[in-house]
N, C-alpha and C positions, 0 to 999 in steps of 0.2 A: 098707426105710427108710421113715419118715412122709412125711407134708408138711412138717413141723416145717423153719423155714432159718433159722441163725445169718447172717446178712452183714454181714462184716468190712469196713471202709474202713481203709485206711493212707495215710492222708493223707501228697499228695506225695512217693509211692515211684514212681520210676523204673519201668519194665518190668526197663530192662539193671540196674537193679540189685539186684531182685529175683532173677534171673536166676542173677547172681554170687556174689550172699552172703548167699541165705538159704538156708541147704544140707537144712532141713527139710520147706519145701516142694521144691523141687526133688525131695527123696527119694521124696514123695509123688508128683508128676509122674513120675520114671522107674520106680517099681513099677506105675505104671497103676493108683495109686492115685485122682487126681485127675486131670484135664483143664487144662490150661495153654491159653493163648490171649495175643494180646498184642491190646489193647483201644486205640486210637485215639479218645481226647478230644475231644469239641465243645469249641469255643472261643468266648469267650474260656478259657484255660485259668488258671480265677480258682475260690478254692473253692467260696462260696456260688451261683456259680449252674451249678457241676460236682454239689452238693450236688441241686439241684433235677430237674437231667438224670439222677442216676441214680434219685434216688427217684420222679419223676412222667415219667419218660423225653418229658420235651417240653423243646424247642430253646429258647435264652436269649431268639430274639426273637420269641416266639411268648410263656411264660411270666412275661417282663418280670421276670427276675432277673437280670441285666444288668453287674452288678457285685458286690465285696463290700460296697458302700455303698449297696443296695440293703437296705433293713429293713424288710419287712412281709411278713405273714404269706402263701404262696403260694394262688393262686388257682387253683391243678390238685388232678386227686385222686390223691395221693402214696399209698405203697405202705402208709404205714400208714391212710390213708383207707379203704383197700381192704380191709384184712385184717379193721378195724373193722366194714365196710359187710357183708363174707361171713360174720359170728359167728366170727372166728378173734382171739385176743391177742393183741397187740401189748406192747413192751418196747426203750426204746433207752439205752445208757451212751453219750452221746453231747456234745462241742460244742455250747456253746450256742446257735450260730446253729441247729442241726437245731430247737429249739425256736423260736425264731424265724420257722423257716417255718412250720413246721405244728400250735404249738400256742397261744404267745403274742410278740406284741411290742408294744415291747422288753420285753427278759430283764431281770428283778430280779433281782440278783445275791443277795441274801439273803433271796429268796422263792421262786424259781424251782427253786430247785438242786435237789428232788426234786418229783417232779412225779404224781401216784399218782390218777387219774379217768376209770374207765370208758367216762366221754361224750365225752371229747375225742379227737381223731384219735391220739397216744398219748396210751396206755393209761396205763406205767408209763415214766418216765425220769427216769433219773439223770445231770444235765451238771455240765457244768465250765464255765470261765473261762477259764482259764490255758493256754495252749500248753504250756509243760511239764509238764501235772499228768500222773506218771508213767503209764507205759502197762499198768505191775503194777497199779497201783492199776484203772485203768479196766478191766482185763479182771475185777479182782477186782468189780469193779461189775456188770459184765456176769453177770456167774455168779450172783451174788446174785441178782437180776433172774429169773434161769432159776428156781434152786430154790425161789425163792418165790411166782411168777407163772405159774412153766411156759408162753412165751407161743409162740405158731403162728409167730410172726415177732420173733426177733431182731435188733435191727442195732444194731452197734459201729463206734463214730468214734474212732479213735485220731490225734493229732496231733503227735507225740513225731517221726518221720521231718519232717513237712515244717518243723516247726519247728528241729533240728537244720540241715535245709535250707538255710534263711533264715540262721542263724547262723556257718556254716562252708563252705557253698555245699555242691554234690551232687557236685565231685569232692574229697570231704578224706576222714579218715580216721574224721573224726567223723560224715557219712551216711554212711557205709558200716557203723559200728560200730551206728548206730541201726537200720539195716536186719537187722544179724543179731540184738542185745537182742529183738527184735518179731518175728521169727522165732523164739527159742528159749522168749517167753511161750507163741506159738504151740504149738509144740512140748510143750508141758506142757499144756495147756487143750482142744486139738482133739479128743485121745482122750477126753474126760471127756463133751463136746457132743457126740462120733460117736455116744458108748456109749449117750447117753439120746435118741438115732433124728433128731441134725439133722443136716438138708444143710449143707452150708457154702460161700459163697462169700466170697472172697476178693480187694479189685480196690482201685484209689485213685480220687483222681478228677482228678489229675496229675500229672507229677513234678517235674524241680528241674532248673535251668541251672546251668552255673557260673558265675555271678554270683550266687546265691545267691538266685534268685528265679524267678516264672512268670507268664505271665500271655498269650504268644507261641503260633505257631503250628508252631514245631521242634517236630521230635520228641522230645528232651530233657525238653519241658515237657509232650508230648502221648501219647506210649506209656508206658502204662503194663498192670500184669498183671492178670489175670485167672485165677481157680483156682475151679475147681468141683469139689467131693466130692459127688456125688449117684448114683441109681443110675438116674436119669432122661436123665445125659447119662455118655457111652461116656469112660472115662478115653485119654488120648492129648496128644502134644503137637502142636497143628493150628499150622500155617503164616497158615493166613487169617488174616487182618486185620479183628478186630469193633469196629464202631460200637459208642460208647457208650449209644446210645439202645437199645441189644439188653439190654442189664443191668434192666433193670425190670421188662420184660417175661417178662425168663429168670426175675426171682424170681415172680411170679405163676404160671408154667408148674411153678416147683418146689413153688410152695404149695396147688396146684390150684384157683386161684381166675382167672375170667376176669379180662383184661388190661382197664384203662382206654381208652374211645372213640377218648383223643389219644394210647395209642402207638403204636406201628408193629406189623407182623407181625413175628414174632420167627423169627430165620434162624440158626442157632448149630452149626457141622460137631458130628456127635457129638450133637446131641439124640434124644433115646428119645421117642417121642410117647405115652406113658402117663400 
């Protein structure tokens, strides 16, 4: 396998409900196809600044993203800084707060929405607006991005789970139903990204109470999953318990580029050190 790494977000997926009802990663997990982990959230457990910990893997009050009312553009060297700095491509189908940190703000809603300039920390991006804007449509984004960019570092922000979240809480029938929809894009998409040599990772960056929100320090709002397809980390389902500050670092060790000054040493049961 390359260096080449897809990393998926599913915004606001549970760990336990990944767990339950998405039966395709799972399948992936028990063939020892992939690596399962359950991933423990810095807090606040709030999107934009879970968005910042996993991409520039530094702490809320260290990188002063603090809140989702927090707007301007981040002052760390995020992963696509990185990929940029070591001659590798970058590419994201993402929410437009991800622009927000690390390429412009505020987001011009009828300016912004494709985003295609070699100079800037990304490269190529294609956002949205809209919590609903469906999750077919954004992986269909994402791919596009591949075949035409071929980039070293893919990352995809899917918002369809935590917004469901928000609207019918994280025990109804309705997140559960978005958890498996997003599992079976999955399911159609992952063989296509394996077959053209990328790693994959796979994590959120919180999940859902039943009250239909997060923002807390329960585990409801703070475990969530983590799925590695690489050939760099040993498939298995580990017990330990990983900091989310491990996820930035792990995507640098999959891309083979040295890690940023501010993150931490990266510790993850199962890593291959090649």
């Amino acid at each position: 396998m390359s260096n080449k790494l897809a990393f998926i977000m599913l915004d606001g997926l549970q760990y336990k409900t990944s767990v339950e009802q998405m039966g395709y990663l799972g399948h992936l997990a028990e063939e020892k196809i992939a690596a399962r982990y359950l991933v423990k959230s810095e807090v606040p457990s709030m999107s934009r600044p879970l968005y910042e910990v996993l991409l520039t893997g530094t702490l809320p009050h260290k990188n002063g993203i603090l809140s989702n009312q927090t707007v301007r553009l981040s002052k760390e060297e995020s992963l696509f800084h990185l990929t940029k700095k070591h001659g590798l491509t970058n590419a994201t189908a993402s929410y437009y707060w991800v622009s927000e940190l690390y390429n412009k703000a505020p987001f011009e809603h009828f300016i912004d929405r494709y985003q295609h300039d070699p100079t800037k920390p990304i490269q190529h991006g294609i956002f949205y607006s809209e919590d609903h804007y469906p999750d077919s449509h954004l992986f269909a984004d994402a791919h596009y991005l591949m075949e035409a960019y071929q980039p070293d570092f893919l990352y995809v922000h899917s918002m369809n789970i935590d917004d469901i979240g928000h609207k019918y809480t994280a025990n109804s029938k309705e997140y559960r139903g978005s958890a498996i929809r997003a599992d079976i894009i999955l399911a159609n998409i992952l063989p296509l990204w394996m077959e053209k040599g990328y790693q994959i990772i796979i994590t959120a960056d919180h999940g859902m109470n039943d009250d239909g929100d997060h923002g807390g320090t329960l585990d409801d709002v703070r475990d969530v999953p983590l799925f590695v397809i690489s050939d760099k980390v040993i498939p298995n389902n580990y017990d330990t318990v990983v900091r989310q500050l491990h996820l930035a670092p792990l995507a640098c060790h999959l891309l083979g580029i040295p890690p940023s000054k501010e993150m931490i040493s990266l510790s993850l049961p199962g890593l291959v050190n090649k």
